[in-house]
N, C-alpha and C positions, 0 to 999 in steps of 0.2 A: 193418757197420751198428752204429750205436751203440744200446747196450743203453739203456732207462728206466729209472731209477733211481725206486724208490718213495721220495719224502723224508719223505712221513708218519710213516716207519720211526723218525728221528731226532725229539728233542726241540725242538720248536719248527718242524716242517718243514711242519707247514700253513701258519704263514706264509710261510713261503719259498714252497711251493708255491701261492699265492693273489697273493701277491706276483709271482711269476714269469709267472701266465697274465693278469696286470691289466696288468704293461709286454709283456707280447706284442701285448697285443689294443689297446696307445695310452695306455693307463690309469695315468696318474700320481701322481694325488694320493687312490690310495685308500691307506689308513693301513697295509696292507702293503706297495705299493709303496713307498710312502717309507718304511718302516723298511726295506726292502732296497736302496733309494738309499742311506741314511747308513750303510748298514753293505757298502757295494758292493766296496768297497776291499779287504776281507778275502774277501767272496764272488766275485771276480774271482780269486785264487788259488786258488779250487778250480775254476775255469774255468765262471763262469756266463757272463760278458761282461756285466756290467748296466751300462750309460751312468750310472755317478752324474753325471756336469756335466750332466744334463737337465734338471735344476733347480737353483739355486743355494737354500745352507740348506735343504736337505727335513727336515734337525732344527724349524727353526719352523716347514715347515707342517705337521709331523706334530703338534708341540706345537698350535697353533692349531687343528688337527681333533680332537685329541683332547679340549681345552678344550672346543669345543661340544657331544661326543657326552657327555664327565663331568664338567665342568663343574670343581666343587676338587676333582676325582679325577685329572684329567688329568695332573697328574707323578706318581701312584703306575704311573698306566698306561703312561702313555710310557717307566717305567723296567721295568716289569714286561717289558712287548712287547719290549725293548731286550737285557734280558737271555733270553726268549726266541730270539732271532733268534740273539744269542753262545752259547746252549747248542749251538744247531744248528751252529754254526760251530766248535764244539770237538768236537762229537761225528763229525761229516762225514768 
């Protein structure tokens, strides 16, 4: 059996972990699904299996979602969440 890994443990791992049960349950365009879409490429090396071709660009719609939740905050966020996602993926 394979063990569960807590990912809360790493920096940045509630997104992954939020991220990971929103494309389980269908859920693609929530703002951590697509930051674990545009960053799927790296987290497929640590064997998540995430479809990034499930959307083409989830970099705009993640920018475009986050535009309407912060409005001229939206590129501090979308870098922020971005480099959250890469601490997780360096600490992993």
């Amino acid at each position: 059996t394979k063990k569960k890994i807590d990912l809360r443990k790493y920096p940045g791992g509630e997104i992954v972990e939020k991220g990971l049960k929103d494309i389980s349950r269908g859920i693609f365009k929530s703002i951590e699904a697509l930051a674990l879409l545009i960053a799927a490429p790296r987290l497929n090396e640590f064997g998540f299996n995430i479809n990034e071709k499930k959307f083409k660009n989830p970099n705009i719609l993640l920018y475009e979602k986050l535009g309407k939740k912060y409005g001229n905050e939206a590129h501090f966020q979308y870098n922020a969440l971005m480099a959250r996602v890469n601490k997780f993926c360096n600490s992993y």
